[in-house]
GUKEBA-561724 format. One record per residue (C-alpha): residue in one letter; x, y, z. Coordinates in pm, 1 decimal, always signed. Each point is the difference from the previous one (the first is absolute). Example, Ala and Ser with C-alpha at 12.3 -4.5 7.8 and 13.67 -1.06 7.14 Angstrom:
<recs>
rec rest: A&u: +1230.0&v: -450.0&w: +780.0
rec rest: S&u: +137.0&v: +344.0&w: -66.0
</recs>
This chain:
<recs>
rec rest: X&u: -5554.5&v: +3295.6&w: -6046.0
rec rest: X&u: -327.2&v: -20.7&w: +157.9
rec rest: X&u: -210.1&v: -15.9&w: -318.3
rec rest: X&u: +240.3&v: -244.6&w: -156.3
rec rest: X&u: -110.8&v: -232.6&w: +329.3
rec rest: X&u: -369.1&v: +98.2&w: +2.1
rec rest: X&u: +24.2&v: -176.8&w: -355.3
rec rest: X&u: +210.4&v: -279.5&w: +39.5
rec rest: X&u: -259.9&v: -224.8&w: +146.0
rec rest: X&u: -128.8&v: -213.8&w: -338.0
rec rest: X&u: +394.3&v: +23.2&w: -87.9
rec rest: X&u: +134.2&v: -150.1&w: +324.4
rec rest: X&u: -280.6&v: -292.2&w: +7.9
rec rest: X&u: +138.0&v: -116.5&w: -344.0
rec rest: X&u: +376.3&v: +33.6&w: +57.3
rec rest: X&u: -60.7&v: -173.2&w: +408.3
rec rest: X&u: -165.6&v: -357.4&w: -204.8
rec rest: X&u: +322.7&v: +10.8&w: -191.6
rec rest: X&u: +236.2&v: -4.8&w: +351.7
rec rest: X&u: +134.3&v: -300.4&w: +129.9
rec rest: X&u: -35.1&v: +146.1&w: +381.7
rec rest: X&u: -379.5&v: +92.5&w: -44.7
rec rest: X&u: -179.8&v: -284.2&w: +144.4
rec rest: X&u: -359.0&v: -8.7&w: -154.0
rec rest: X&u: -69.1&v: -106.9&w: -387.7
rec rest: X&u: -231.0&v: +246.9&w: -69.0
rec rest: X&u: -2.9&v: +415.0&w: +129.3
rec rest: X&u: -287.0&v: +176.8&w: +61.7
rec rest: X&u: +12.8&v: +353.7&w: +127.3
rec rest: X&u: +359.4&v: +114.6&w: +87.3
rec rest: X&u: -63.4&v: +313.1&w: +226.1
rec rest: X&u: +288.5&v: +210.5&w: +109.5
rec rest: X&u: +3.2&v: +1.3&w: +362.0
rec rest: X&u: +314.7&v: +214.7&w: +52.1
rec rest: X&u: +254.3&v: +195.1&w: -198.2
rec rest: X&u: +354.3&v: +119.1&w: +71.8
rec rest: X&u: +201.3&v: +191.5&w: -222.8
rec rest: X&u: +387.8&v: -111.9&w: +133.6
rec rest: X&u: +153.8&v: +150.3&w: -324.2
rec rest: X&u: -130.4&v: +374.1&w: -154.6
rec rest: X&u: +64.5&v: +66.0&w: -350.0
rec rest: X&u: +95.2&v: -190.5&w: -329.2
rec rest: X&u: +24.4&v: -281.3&w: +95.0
rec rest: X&u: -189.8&v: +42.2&w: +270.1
rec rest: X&u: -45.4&v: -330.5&w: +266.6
rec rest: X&u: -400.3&v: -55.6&w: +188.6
rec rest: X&u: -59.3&v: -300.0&w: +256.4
rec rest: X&u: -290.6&v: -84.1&w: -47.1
rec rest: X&u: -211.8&v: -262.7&w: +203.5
rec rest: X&u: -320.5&v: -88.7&w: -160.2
rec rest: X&u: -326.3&v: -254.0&w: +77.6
rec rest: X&u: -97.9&v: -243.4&w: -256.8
rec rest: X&u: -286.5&v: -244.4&w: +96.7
rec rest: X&u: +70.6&v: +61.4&w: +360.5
rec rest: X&u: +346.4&v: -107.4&w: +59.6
rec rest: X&u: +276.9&v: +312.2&w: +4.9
rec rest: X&u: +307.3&v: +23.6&w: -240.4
rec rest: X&u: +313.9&v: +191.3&w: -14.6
rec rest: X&u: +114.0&v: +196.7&w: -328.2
rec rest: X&u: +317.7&v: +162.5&w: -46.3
rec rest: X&u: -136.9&v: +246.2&w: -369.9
rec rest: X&u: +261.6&v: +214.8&w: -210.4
rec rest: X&u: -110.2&v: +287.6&w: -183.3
rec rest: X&u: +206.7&v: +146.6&w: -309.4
rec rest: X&u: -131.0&v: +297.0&w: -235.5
rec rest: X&u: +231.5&v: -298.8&w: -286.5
rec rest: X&u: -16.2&v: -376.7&w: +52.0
rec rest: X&u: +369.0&v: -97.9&w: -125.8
rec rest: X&u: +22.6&v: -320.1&w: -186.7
rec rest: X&u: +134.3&v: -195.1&w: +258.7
rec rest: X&u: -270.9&v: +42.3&w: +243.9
rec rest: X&u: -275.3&v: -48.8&w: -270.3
rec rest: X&u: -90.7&v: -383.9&w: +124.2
rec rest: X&u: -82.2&v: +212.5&w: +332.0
rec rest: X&u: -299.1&v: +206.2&w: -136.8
rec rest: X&u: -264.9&v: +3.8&w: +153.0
rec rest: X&u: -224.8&v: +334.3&w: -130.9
rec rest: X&u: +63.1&v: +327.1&w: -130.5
rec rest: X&u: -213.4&v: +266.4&w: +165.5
rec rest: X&u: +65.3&v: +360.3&w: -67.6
rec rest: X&u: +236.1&v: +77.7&w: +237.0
rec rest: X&u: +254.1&v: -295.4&w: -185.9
rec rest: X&u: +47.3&v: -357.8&w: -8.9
rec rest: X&u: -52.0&v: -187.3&w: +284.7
rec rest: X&u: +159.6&v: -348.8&w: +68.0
rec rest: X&u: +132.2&v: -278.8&w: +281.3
rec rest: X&u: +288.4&v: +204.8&w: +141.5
rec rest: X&u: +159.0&v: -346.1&w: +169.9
rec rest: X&u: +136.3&v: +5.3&w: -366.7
rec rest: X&u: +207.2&v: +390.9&w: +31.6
rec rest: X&u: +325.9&v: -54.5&w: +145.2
rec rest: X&u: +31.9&v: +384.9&w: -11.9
rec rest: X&u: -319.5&v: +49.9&w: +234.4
rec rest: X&u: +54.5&v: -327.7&w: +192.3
rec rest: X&u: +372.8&v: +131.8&w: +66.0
rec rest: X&u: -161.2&v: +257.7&w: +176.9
rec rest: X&u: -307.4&v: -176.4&w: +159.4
rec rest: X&u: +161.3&v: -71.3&w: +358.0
rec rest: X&u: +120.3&v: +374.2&w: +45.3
rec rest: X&u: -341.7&v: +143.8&w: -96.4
rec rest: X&u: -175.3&v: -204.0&w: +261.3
rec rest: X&u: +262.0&v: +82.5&w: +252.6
rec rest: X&u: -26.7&v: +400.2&w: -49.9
rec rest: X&u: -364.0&v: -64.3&w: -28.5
rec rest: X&u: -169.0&v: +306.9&w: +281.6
rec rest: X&u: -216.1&v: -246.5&w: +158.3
rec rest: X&u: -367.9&v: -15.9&w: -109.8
rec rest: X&u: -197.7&v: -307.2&w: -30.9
rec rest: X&u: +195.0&v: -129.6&w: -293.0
rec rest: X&u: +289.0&v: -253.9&w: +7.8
rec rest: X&u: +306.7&v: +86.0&w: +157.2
rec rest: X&u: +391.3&v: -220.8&w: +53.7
rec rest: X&u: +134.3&v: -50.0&w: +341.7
rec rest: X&u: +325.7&v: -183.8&w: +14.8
rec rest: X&u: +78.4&v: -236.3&w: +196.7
rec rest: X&u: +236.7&v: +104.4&w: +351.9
rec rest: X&u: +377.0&v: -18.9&w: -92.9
rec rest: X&u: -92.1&v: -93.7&w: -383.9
rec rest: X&u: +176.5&v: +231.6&w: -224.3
rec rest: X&u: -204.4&v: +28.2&w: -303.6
rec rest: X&u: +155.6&v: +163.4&w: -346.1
rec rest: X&u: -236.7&v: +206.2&w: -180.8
rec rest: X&u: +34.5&v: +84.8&w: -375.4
rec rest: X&u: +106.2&v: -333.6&w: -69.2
rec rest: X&u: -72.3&v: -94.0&w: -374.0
rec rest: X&u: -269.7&v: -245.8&w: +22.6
rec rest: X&u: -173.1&v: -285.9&w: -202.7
rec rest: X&u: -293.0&v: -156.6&w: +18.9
rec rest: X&u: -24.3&v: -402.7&w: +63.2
rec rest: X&u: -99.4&v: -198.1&w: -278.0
rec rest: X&u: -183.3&v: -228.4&w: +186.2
rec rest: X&u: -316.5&v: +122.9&w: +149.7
rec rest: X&u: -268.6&v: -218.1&w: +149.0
rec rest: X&u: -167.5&v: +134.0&w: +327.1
rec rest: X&u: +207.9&v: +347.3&w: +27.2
rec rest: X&u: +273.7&v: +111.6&w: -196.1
rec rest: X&u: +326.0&v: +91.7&w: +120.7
rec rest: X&u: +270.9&v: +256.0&w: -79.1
rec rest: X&u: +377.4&v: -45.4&w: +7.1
rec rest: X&u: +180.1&v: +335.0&w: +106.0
rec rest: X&u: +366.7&v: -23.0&w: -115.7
rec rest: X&u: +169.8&v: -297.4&w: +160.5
rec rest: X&u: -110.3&v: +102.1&w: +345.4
rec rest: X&u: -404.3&v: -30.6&w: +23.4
rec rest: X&u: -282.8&v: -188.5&w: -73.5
rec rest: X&u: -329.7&v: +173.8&w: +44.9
rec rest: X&u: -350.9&v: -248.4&w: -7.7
rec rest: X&u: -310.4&v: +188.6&w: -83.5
rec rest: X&u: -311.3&v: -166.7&w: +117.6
rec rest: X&u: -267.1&v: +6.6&w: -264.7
rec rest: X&u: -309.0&v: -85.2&w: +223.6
rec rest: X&u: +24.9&v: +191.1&w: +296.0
rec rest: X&u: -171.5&v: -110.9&w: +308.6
rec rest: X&u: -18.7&v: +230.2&w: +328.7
rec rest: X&u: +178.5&v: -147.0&w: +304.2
rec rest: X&u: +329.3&v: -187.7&w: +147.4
rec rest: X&u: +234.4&v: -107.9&w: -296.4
rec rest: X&u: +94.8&v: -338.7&w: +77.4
rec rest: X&u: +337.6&v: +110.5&w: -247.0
rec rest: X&u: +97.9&v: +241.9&w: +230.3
rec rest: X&u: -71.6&v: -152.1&w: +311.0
rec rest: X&u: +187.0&v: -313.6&w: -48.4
rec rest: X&u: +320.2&v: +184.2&w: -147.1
rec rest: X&u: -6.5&v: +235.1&w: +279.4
rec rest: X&u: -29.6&v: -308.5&w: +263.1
rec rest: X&u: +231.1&v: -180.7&w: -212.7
rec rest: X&u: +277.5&v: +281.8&w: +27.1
rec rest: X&u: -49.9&v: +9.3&w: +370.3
rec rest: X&u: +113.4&v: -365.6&w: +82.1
rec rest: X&u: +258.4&v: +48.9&w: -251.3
rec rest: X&u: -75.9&v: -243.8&w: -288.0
rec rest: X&u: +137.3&v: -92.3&w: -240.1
rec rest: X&u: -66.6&v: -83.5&w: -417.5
rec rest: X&u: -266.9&v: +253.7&w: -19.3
rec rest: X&u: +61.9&v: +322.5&w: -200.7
rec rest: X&u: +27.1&v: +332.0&w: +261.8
rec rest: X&u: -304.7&v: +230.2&w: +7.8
rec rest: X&u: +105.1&v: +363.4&w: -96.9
rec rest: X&u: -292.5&v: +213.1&w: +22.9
rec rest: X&u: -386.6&v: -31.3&w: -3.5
rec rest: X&u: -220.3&v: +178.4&w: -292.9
rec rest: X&u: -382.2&v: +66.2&w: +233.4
rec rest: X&u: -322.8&v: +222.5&w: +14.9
rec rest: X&u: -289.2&v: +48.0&w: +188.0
rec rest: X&u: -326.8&v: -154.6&w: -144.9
rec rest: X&u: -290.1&v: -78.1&w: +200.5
rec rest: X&u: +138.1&v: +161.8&w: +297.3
rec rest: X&u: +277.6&v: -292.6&w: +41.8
rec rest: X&u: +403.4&v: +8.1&w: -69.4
rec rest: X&u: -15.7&v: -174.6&w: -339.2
rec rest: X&u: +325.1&v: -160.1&w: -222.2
rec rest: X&u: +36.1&v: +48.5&w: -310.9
rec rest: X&u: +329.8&v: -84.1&w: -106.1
rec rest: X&u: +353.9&v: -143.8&w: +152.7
rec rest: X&u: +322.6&v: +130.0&w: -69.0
rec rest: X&u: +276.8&v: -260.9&w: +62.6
rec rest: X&u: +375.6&v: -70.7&w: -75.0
rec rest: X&u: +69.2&v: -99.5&w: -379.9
rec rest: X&u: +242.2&v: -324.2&w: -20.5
rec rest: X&u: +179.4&v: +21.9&w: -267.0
rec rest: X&u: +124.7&v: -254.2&w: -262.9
rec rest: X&u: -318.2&v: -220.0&w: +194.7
rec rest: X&u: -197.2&v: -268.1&w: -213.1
rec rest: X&u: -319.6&v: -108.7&w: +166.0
rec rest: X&u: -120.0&v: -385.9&w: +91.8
rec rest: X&u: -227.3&v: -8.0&w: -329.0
rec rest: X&u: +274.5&v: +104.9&w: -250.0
rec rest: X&u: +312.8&v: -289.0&w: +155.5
rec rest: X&u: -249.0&v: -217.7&w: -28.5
rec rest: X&u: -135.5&v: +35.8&w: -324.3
rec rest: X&u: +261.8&v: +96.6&w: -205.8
rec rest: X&u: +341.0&v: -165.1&w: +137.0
rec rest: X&u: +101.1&v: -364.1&w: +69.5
rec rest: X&u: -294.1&v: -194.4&w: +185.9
rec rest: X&u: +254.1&v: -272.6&w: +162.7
rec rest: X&u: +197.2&v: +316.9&w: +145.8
rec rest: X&u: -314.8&v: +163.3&w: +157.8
rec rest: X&u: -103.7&v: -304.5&w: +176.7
rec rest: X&u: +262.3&v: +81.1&w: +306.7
rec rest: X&u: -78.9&v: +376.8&w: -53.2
rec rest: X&u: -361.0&v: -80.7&w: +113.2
rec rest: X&u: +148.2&v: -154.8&w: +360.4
rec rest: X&u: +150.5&v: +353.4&w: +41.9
rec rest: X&u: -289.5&v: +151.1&w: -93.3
rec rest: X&u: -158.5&v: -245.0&w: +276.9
rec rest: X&u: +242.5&v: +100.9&w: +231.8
rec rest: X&u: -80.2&v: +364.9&w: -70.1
rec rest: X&u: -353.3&v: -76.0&w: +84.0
rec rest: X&u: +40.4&v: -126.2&w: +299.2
rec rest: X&u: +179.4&v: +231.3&w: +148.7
rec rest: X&u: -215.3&v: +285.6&w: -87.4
rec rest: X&u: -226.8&v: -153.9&w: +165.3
rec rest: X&u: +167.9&v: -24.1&w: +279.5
rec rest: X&u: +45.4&v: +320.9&w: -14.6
rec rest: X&u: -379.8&v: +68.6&w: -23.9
rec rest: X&u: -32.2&v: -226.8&w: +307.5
rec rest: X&u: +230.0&v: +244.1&w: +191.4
rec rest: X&u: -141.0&v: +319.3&w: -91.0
rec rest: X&u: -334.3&v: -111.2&w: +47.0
rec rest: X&u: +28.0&v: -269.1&w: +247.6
rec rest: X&u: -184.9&v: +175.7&w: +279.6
rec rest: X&u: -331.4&v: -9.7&w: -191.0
rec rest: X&u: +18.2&v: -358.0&w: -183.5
rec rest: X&u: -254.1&v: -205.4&w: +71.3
rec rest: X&u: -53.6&v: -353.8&w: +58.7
rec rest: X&u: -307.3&v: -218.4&w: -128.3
rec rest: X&u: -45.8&v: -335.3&w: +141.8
rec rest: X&u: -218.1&v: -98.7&w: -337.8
rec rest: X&u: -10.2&v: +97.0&w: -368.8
rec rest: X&u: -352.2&v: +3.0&w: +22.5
rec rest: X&u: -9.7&v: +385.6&w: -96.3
rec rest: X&u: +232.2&v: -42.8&w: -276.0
rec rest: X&u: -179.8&v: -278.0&w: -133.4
rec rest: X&u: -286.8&v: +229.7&w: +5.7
rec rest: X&u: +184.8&v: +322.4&w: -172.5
rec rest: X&u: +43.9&v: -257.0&w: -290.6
rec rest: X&u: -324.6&v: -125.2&w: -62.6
rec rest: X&u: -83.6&v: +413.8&w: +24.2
rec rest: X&u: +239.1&v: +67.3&w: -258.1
rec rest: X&u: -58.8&v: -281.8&w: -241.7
rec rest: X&u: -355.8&v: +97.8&w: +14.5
rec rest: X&u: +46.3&v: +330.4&w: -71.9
rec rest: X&u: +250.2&v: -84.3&w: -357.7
rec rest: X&u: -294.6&v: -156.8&w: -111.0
rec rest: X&u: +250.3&v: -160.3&w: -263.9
rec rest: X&u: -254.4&v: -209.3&w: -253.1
rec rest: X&u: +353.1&v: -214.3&w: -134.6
rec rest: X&u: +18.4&v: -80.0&w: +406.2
rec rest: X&u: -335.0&v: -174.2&w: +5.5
rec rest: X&u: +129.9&v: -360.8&w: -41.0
rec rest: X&u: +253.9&v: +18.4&w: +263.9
rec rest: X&u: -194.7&v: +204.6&w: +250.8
rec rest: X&u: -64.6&v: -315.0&w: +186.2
rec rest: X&u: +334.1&v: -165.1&w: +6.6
rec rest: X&u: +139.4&v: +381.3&w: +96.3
rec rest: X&u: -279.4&v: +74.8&w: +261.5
rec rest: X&u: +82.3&v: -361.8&w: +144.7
rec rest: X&u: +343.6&v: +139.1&w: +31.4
rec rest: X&u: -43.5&v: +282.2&w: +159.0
rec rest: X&u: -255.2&v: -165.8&w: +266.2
rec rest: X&u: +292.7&v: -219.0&w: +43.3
rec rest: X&u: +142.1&v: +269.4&w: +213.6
rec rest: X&u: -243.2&v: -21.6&w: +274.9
rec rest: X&u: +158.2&v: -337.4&w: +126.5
rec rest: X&u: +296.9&v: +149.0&w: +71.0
rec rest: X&u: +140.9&v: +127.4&w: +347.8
rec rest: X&u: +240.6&v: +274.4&w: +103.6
rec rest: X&u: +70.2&v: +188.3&w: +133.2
rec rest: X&u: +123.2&v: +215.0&w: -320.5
rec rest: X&u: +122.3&v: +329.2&w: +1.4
rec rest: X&u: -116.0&v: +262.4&w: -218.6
rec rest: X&u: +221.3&v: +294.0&w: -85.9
rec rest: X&u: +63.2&v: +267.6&w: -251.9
rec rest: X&u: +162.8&v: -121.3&w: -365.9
rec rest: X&u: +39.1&v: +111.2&w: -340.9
rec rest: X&u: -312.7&v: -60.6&w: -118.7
rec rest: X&u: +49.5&v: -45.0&w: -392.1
rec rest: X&u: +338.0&v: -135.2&w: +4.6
rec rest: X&u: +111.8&v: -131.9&w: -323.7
rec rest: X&u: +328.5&v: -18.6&w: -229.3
rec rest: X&u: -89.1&v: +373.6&w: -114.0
rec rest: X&u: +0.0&v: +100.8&w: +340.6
rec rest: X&u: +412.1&v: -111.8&w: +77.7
rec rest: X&u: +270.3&v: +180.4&w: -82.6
rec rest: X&u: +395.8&v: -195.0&w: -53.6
rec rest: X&u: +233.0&v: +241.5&w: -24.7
rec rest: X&u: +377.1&v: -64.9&w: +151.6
rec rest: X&u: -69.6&v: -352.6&w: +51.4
rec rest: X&u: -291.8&v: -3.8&w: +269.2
rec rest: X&u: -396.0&v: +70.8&w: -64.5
rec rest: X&u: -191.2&v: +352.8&w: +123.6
rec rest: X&u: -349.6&v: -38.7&w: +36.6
rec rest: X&u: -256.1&v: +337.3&w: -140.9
rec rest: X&u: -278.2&v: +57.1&w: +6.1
rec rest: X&u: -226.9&v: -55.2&w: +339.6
rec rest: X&u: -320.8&v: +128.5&w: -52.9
rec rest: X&u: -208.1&v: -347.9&w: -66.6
rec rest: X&u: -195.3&v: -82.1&w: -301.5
rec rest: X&u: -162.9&v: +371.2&w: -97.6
rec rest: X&u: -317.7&v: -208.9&w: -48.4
rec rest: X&u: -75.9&v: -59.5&w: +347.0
rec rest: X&u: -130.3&v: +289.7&w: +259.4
rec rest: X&u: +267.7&v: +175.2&w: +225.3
rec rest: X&u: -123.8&v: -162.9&w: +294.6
rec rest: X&u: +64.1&v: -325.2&w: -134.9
rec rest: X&u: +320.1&v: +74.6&w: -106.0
rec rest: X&u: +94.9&v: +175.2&w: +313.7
rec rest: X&u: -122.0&v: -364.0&w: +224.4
rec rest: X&u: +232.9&v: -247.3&w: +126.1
rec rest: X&u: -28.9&v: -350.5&w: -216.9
rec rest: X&u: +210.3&v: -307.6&w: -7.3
rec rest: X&u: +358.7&v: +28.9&w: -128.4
rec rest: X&u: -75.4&v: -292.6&w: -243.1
rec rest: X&u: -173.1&v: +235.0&w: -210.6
rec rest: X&u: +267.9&v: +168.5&w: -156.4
rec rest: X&u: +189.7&v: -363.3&w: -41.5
rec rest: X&u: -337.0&v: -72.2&w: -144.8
rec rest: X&u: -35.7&v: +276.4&w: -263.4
rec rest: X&u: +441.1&v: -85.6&w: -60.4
rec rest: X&u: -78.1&v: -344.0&w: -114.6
rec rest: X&u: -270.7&v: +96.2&w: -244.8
rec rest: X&u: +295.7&v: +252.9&w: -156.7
rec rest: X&u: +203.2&v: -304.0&w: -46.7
rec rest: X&u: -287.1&v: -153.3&w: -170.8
rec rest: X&u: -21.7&v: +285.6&w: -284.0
rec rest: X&u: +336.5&v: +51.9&w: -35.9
rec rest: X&u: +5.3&v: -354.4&w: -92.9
rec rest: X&u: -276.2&v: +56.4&w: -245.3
rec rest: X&u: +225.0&v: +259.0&w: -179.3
rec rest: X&u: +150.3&v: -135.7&w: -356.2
rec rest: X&u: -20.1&v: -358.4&w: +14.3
rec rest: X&u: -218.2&v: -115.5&w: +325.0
rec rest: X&u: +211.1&v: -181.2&w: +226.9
rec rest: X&u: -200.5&v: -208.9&w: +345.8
rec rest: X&u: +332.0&v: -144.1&w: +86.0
rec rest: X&u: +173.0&v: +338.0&w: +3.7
rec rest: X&u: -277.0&v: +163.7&w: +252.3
rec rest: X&u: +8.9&v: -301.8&w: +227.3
rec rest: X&u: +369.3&v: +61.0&w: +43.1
rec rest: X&u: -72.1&v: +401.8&w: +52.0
rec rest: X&u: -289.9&v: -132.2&w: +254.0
rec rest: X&u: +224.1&v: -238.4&w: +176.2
rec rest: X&u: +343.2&v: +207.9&w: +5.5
rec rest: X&u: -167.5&v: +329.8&w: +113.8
rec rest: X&u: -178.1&v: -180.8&w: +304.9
rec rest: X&u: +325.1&v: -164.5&w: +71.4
rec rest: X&u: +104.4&v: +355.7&w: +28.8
rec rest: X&u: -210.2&v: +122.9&w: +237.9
rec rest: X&u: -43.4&v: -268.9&w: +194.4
rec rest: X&u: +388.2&v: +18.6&w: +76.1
rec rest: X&u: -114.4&v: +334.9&w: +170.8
rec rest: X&u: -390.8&v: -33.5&w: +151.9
rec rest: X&u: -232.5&v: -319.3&w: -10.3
rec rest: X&u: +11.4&v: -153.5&w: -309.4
rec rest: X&u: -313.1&v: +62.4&w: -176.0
rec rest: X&u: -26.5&v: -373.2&w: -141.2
rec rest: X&u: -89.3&v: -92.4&w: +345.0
rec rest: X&u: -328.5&v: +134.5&w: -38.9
rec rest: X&u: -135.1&v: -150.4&w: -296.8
rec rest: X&u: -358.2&v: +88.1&w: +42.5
rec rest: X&u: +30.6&v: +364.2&w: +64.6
rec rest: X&u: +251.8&v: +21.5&w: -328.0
rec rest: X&u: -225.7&v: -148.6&w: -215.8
rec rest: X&u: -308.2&v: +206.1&w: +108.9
rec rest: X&u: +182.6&v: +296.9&w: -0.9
rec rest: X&u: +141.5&v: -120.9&w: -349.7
rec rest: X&u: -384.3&v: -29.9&w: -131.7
rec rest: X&u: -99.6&v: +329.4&w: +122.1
rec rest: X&u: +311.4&v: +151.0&w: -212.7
rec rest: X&u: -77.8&v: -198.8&w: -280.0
rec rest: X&u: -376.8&v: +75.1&w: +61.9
rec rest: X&u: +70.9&v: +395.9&w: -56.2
rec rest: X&u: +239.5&v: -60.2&w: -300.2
rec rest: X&u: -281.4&v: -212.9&w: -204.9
rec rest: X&u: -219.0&v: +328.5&w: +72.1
rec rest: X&u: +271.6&v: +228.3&w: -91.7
rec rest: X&u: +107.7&v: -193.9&w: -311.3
rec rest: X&u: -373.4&v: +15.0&w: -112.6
rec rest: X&u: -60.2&v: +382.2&w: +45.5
rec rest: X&u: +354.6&v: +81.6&w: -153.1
rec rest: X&u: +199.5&v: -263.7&w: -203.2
rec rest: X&u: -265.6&v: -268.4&w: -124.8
rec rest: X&u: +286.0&v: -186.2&w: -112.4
rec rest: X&u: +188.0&v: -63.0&w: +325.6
rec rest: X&u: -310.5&v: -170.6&w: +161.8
rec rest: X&u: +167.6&v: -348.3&w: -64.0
rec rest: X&u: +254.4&v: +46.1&w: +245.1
rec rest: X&u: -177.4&v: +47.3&w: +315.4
rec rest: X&u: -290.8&v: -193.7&w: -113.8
rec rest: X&u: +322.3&v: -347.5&w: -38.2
rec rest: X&u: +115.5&v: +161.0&w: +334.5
rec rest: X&u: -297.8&v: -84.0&w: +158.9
rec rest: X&u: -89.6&v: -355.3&w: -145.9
rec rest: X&u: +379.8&v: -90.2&w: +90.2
rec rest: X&u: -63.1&v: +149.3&w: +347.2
rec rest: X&u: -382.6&v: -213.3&w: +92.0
rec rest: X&u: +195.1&v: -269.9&w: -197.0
rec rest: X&u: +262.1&v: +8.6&w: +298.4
rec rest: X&u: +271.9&v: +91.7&w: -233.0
rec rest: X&u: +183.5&v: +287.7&w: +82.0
rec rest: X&u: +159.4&v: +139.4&w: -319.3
</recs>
């Protein structure tokens, strides 16, 4: 297997452009940093973690002496030892993915721990999620989930922190942590994947509300509210002892301006005023506010209604951002925030619909405000925060889908108009 990796180099750089979770546009050189075999033989598994233009990704390779045809759309080189291709896509290797890291003998490669008291099933067929964006995930049978990070960063997870702290104060509507997927790089504990209880017969936020009955969906978004709230409560609890409380938003304010600078978003360059006006806007205010830990990327994609009440996944922040940001305390009106610009494409799915997203905006801080402070009470931070969402989407939209710029680009001429959906 080794030559088949000292080769794969000009191979991986132009499958990675093609991958939803690799972040750049463009690969230079993809050097292989570390290889694990976890599966000898045909097929035989490697874990691979690689550097490509200084950031470090993930890669889960198959090797077989005979692609079959149903794995042919997974290719990704022949070299003489066989074809090698994107295991994520072999439900025979995958199947056997989280006992092979478990029997692993130690070493510096990756290894699975499970969680105390989680009973974890091994040999579980398993599948692949269709949807991949940042990581990709794995469903085990109808008992596991298992999130692969793609771009692995050395350090405190905040994913497994806050389910850990989460399961401590006993919360509820978040999905149960089962076991943690880690290695050692750079002489640190790292994460590099998540294994957590599967709900079945689930449909996430994004799907109800894009594919059933808008009118019905409307209360569905005060439970979702609700749901919110009381996570964060939760997070309050579990981290309470280390929240801390700003008399100003003067260093907010200032993280903005940082970030808006550093988007460098040409479309942005006739409301930079208006938004930077906004954002200054915050300085005026007084607290004292409390900062804790949140979500951090919250959106319909990230809640779960299954059994008539909403589980919310995925806690590790926007992958974008450095662990350290992701791991600070921040207001709790960013993940109502990044929430209300879900609403806003959802409601730009089919047939665009304002009226529809003001009624999501409206029922869903109902919600939570019949649990914390309701969030319409601070109209300045909202909005700011609001900007700074839609602010990153224009930027995203450009690098990735050219043709979804419009929507936060209206977002944000509604928003400095003082419209709100």
């Amino acid at each position: 297997m080794n030559t088949a990796v000292d080769t794969l180099g000009t191979a991986l750089a132009q499958w990675l452009v093609g991958q939803r979770w690799y972040a750049g546009t463009d690969v230079g050189e993809v050097r292989v940093e570390r290889a694990t075999t976890l599966v000898h033989g045909d097929p035989a598994l490697l874990h691979l973690l690689v550097q490509v233009d200084g950031e470090r990704y993930q890669l889960l390779l198959g090797r077989r002496a005979t692609l079959p045809d149903d794995l042919a759309h997974a290719w990704i080189c022949d070299t003489p030892e066989g074809a090698v291709y994107a295991a994520t896509h072999d439900g025979e290797l995958m199947s056997r993915l989280l006992g092979a890291l478990r029997d692993r003998a130690g070493g510096p490669g990756p290894a699975f721990d499970p969680e105390p008291g989680a009973h974890v099933v091994h040999g579980l067929p398993a599948r692949v999620v269709a949807v991949e964006q940042s990581n990709t995930s794995l469903v085990f049978g109808d008992r596991h989930i298992l999130k692969l990070y793609r771009r692995i960063l050395p350090g405190p997870h905040p994913d497994v922190d806050l389910h850990r702290a989460l399961h401590d104060v006993g919360a509820q509507h978040v999905a149960r942590l089962q076991g943690v997927v880690s290695a050692h790089l750079d002489g640190v504990p790292t994460v590099l994947g998540v294994l957590q209880e599967y709900l079945p017969g689930c449909h996430d936020g994004w799907t109800l509300a894009t594919t059933g009955d808008r009118d019905a969906f409307v209360p569905e978004a005060a439970a979702l509210g609700r749901s919110v709230a009381r996570v964060h409560a939760a997070l309050a609890r579990a981290f309470g002892a280390r929240n801390p409380a700003v008399s100003d938003l003067n260093d907010t304010a200032d993280h903005l301006h940082r970030r808006l600078t550093a988007l460098g978003v040409p479309e942005l360059a006739d409301h930079e005023p208006a938004i930077r006006a906004a954002y200054d806007r915050l300085r005026t205010l007084r607290g004292p506010f409390v900062l804790q830990r949140v979500h951090g990327d919250l959106h319909l994609g990230q809640a779960l209604h299954t059994n008539g009440r909403w589980t919310l996944i995925d806690f590790e922040g926007e992958p974008g951002r450095p662990l350290e940001e992701r791991n600070a305390p921040r207001h709790a009106l960013q993940d109502v925030a990044t929430m209300l610009r879900s609403f806003d494409y959802a409601a730009h799915h089919g047939e665009p619909d304002p009226k529809w997203a003001s009624a999501l905006r409206e029922a869903f801080c109902a919600g939570y405000a019949a649990v914390l402070d309701d969030p319409r009470d601070q109209p300045v931070l909202l909005h700011a925060l609001e900007l700074d969402k839609a602010v990153y989407e224009v930027a995203y939209e450009r690098a990735h889908r050219p043709d979804w710029i419009g929507i936060p680009l209206g977002a944000i001429t509604r928003i400095l108009g003082g419209e709100t959906a």
